[in-house]
TIMI-2910 file (N, C-alpha, C, CB; in pm, 1 decimal, decimal comma, always signed):
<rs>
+----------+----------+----------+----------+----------+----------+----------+----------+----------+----------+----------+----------+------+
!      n_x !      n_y !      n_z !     ca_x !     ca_y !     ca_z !      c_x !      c_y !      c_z !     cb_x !     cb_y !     cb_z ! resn !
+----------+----------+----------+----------+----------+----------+----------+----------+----------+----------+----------+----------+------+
! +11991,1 !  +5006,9 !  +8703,5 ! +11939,3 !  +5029,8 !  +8836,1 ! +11987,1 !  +5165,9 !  +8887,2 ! +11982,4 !  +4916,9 !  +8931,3 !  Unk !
! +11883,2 !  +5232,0 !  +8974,3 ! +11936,5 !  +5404,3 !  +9020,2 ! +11957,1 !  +5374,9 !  +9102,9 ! +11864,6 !  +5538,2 !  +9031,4 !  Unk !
! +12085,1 !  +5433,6 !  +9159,3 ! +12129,7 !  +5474,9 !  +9352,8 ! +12006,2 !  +5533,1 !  +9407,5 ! +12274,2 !  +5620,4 !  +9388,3 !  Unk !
! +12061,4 !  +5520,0 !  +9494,5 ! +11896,3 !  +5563,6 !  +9580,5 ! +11958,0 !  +5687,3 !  +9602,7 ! +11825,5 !  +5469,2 !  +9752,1 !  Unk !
! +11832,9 !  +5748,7 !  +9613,7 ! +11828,7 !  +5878,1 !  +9676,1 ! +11831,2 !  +5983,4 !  +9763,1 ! +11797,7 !  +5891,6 !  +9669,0 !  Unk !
! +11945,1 !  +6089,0 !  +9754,5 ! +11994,5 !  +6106,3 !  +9839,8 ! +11886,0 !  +6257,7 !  +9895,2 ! +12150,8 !  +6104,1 !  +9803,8 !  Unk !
! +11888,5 !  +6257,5 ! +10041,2 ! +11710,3 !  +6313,7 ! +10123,9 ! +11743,4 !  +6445,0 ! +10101,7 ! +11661,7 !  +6281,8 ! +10330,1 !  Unk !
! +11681,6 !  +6538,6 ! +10111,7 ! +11667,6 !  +6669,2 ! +10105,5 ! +11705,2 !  +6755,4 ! +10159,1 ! +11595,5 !  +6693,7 ! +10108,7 !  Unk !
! +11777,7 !  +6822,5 ! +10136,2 ! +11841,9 !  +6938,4 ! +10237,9 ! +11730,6 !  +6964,9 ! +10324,4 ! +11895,8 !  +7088,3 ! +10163,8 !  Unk !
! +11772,5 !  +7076,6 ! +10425,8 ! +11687,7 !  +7142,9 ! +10543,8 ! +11684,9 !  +7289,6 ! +10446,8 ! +11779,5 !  +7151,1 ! +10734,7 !  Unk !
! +11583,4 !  +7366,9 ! +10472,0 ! +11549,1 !  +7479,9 ! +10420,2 ! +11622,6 !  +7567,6 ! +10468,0 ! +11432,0 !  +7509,3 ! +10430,8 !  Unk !
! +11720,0 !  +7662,6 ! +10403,5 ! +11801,9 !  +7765,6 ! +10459,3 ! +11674,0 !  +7901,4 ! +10569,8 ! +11895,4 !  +7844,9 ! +10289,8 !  Unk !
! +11758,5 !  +7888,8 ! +10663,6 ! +11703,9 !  +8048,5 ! +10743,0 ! +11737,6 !  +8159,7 ! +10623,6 ! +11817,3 !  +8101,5 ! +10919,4 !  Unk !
! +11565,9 !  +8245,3 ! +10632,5 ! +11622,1 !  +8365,1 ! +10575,6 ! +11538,6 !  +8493,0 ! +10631,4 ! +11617,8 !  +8354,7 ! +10413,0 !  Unk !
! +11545,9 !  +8607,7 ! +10641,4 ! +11497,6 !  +8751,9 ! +10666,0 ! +11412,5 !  +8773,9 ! +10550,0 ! +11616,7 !  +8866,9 ! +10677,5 !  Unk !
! +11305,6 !  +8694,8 ! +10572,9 ! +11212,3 !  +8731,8 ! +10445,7 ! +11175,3 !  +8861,9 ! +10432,7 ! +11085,7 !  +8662,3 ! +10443,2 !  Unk !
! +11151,6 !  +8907,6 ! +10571,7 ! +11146,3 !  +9108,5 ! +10619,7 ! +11191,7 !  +9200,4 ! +10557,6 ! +11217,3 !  +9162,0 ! +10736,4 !  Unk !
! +11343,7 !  +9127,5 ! +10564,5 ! +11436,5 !  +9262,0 ! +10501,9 ! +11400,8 !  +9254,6 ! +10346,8 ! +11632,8 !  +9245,5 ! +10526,2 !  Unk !
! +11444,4 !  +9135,3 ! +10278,4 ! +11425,8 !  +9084,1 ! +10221,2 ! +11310,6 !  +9179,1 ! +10099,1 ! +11409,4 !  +8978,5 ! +10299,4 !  Unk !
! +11224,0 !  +9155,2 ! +10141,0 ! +11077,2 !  +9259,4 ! +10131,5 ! +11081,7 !  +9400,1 ! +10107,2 ! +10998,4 !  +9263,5 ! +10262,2 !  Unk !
! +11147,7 !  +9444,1 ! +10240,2 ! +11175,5 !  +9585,2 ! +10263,9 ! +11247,4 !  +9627,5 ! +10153,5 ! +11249,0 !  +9614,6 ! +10389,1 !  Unk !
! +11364,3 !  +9536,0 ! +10110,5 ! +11453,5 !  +9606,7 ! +10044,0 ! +11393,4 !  +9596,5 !  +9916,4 ! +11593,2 !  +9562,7 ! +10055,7 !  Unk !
! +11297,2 !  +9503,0 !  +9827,1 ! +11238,6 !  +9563,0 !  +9756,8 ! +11117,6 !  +9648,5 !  +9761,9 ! +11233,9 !  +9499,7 !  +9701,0 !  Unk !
! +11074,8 !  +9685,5 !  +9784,8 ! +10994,5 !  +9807,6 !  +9888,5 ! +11102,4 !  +9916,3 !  +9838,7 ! +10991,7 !  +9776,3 ! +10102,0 !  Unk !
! +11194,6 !  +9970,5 !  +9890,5 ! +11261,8 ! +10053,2 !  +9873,5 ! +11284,0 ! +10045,7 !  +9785,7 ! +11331,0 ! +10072,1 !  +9924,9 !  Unk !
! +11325,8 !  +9944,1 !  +9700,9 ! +11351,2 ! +10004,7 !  +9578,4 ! +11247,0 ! +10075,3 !  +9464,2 ! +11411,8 !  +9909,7 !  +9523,3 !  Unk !
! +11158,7 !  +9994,8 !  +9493,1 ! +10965,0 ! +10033,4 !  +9410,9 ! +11025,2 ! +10183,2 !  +9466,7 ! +10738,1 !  +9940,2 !  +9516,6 !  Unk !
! +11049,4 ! +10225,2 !  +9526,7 ! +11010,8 ! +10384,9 !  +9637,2 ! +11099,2 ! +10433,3 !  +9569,5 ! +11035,3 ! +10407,7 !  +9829,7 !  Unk !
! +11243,0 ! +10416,0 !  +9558,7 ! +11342,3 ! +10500,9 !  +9469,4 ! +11311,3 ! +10498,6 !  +9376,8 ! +11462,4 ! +10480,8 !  +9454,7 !  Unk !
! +11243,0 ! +10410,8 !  +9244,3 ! +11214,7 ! +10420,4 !  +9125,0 ! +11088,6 ! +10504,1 !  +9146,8 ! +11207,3 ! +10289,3 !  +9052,3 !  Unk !
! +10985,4 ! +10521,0 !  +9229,8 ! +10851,3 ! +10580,3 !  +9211,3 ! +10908,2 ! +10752,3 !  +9221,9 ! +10722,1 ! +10518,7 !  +9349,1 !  Unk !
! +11016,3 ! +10783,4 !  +9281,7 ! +11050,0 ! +10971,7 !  +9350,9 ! +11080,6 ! +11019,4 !  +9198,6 ! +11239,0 ! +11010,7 !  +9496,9 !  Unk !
! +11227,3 ! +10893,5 !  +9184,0 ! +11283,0 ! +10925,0 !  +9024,4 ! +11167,6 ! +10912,7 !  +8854,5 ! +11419,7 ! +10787,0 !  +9008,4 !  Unk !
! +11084,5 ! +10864,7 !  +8882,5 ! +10978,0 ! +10909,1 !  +8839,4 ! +10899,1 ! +11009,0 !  +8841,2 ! +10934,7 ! +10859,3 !  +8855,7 !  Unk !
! +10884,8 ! +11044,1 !  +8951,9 ! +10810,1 ! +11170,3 !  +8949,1 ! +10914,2 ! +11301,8 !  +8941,8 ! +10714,7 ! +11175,9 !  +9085,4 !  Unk !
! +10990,6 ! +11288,5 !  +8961,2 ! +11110,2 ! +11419,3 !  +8967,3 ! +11081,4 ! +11404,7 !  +8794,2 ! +11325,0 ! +11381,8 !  +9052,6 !  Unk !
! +11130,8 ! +11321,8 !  +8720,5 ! +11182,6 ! +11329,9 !  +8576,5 ! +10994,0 ! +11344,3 !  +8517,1 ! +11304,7 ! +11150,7 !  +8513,5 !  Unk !
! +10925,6 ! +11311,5 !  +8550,2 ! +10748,4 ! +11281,7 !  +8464,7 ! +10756,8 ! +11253,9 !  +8348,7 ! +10637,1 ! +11403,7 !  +8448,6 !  Unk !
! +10744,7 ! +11132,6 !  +8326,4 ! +10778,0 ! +11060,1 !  +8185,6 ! +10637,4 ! +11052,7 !  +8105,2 ! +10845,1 ! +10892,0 !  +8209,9 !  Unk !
! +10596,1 ! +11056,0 !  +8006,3 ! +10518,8 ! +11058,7 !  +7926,7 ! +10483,9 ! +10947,8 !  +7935,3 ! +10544,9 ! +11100,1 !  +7826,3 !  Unk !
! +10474,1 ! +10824,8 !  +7989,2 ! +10368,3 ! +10694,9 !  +8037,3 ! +10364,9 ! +10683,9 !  +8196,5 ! +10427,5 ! +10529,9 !  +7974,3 !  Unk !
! +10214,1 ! +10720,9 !  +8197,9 ! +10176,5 ! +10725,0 !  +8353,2 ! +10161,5 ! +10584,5 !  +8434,5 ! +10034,0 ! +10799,0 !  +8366,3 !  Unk !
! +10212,0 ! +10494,6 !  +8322,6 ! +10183,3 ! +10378,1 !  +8381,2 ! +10304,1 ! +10313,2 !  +8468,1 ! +10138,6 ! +10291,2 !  +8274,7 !  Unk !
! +10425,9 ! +10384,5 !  +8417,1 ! +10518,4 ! +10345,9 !  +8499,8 ! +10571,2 ! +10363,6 !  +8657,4 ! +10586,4 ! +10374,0 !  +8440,3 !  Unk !
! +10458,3 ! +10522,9 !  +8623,4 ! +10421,6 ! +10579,3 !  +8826,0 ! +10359,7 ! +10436,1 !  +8900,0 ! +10240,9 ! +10746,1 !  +8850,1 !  Unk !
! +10222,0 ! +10417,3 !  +8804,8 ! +10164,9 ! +10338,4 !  +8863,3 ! +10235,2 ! +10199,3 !  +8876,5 ! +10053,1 ! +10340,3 !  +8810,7 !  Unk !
! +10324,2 ! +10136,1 !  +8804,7 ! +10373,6 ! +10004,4 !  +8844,4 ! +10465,0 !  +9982,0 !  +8969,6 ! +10443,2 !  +9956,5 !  +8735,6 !  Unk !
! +10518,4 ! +10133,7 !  +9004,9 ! +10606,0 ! +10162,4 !  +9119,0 ! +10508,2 ! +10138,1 !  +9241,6 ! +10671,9 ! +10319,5 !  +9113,6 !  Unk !
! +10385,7 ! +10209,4 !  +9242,3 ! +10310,2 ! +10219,8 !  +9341,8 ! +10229,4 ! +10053,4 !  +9382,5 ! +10212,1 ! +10344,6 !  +9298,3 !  Unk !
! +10168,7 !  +9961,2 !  +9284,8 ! +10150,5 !  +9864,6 !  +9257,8 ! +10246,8 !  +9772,9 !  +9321,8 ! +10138,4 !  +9867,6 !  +9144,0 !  Unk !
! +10422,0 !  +9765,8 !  +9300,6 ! +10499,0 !  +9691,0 !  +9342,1 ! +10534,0 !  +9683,9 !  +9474,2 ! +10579,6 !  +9703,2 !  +9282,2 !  Unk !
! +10540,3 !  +9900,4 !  +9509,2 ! +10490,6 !  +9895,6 !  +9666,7 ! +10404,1 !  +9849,1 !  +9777,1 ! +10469,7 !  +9965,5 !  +9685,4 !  Unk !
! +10260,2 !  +9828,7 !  +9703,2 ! +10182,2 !  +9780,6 !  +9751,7 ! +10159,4 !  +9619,0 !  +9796,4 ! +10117,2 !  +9826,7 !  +9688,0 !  Unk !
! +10201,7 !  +9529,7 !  +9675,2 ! +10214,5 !  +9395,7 !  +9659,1 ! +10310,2 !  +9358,9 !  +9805,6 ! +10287,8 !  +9359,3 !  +9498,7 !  Unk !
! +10460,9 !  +9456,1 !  +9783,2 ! +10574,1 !  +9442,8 !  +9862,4 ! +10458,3 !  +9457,8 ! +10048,8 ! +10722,5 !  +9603,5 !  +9805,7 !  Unk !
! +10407,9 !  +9537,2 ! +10057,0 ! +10337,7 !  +9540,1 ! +10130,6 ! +10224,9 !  +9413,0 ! +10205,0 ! +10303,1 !  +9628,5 ! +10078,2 !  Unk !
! +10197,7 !  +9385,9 ! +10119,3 ! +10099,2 !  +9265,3 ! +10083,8 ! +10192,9 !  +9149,1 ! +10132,1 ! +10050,5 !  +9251,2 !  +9904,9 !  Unk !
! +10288,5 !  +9135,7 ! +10085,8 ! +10441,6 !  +9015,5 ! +10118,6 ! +10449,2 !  +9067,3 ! +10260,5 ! +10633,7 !  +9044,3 ! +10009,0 !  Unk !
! +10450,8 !  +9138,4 ! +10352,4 ! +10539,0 !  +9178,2 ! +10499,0 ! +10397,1 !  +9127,9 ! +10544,3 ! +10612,3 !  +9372,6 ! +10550,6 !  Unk !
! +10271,3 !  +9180,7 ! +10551,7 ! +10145,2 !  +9108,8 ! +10607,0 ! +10173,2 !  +8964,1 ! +10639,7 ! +10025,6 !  +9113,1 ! +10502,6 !  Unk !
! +10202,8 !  +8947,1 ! +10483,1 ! +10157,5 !  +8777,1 ! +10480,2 ! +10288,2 !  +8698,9 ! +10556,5 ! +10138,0 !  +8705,0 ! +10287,0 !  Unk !
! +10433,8 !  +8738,5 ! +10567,4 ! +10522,1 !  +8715,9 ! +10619,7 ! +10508,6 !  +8712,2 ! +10768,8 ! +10598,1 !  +8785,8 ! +10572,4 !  Unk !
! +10469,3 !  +8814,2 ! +10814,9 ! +10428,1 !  +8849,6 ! +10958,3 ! +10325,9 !  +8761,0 ! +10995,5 ! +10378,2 !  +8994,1 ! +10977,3 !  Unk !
! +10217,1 !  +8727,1 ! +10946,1 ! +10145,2 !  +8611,4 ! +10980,0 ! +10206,5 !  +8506,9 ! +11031,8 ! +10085,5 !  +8568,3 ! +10886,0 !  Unk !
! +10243,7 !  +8435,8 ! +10880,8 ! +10336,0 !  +8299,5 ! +10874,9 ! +10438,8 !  +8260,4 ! +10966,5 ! +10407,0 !  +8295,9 ! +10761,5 !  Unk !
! +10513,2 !  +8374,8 ! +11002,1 ! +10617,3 !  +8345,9 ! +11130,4 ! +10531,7 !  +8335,7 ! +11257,7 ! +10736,6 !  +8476,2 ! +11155,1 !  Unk !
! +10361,6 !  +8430,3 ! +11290,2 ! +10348,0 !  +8409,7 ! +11390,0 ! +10251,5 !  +8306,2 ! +11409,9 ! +10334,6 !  +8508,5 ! +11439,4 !  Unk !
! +10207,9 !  +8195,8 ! +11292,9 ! +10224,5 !  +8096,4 ! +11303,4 ! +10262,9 !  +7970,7 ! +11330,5 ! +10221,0 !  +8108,1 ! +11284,6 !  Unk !
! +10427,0 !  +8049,9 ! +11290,6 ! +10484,1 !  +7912,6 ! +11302,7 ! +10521,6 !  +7917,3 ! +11510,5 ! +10662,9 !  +7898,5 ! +11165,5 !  Unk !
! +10563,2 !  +8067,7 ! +11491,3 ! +10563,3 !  +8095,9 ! +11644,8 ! +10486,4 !  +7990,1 ! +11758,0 ! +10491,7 !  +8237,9 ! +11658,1 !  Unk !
! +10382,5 !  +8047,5 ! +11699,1 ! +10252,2 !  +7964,4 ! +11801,8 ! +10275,4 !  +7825,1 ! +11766,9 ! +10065,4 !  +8005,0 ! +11761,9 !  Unk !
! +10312,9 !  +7737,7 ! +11705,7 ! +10292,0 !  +7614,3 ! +11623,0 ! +10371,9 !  +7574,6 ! +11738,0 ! +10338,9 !  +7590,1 ! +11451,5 !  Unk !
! +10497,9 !  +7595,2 ! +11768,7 ! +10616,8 !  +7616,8 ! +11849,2 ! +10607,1 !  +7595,4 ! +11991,4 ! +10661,8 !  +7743,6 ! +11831,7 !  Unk !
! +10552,4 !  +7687,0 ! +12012,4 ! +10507,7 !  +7711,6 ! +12172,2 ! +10458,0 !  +7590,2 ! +12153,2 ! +10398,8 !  +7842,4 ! +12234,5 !  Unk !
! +10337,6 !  +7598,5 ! +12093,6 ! +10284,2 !  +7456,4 ! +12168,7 ! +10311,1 !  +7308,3 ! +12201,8 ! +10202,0 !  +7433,6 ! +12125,0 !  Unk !
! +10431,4 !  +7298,6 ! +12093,1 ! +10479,5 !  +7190,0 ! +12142,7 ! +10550,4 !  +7173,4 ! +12256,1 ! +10535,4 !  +7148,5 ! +12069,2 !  Unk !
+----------+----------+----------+----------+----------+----------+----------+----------+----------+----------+----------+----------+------+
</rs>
């Protein structure tokens, strides 16, 4: 027979923002140091710019979701 089961934590608070940002910045330091050095595969410019973009794509969708939950909030 199993013990029963014990319930689920609560979801930790986190700065999904910074979070974001700080990879963001980093895509950005690897994309300069790329172009300062110009490496013989252009694809690695482009995966910097790509990761920036995505990272970008994450703060949208973040910014939504909180002002979702925002409003969700209020209304109760």
């Amino acid at each position: 027979m199993k013990p029963p089961r014990k319930p689920d934590p609560e979801p930790l608070q986190t700065n999904d923002s910074a979070t974001i940002l700080a990879g963001i910045g980093l895509w950005a330091i690897a994309l300069v140091v790329l172009l300062i050095i110009r490496p013989a595969q252009s694809w690695w410019i482009w995966t910097c710019v790509a990761g920036m973009g995505m990272g970008g794509f994450g703060l949208i969708y973040v910014y939504r979701r909180d002002q979702r939950e925002r409003s969700r909030d209020a209304a109760k």
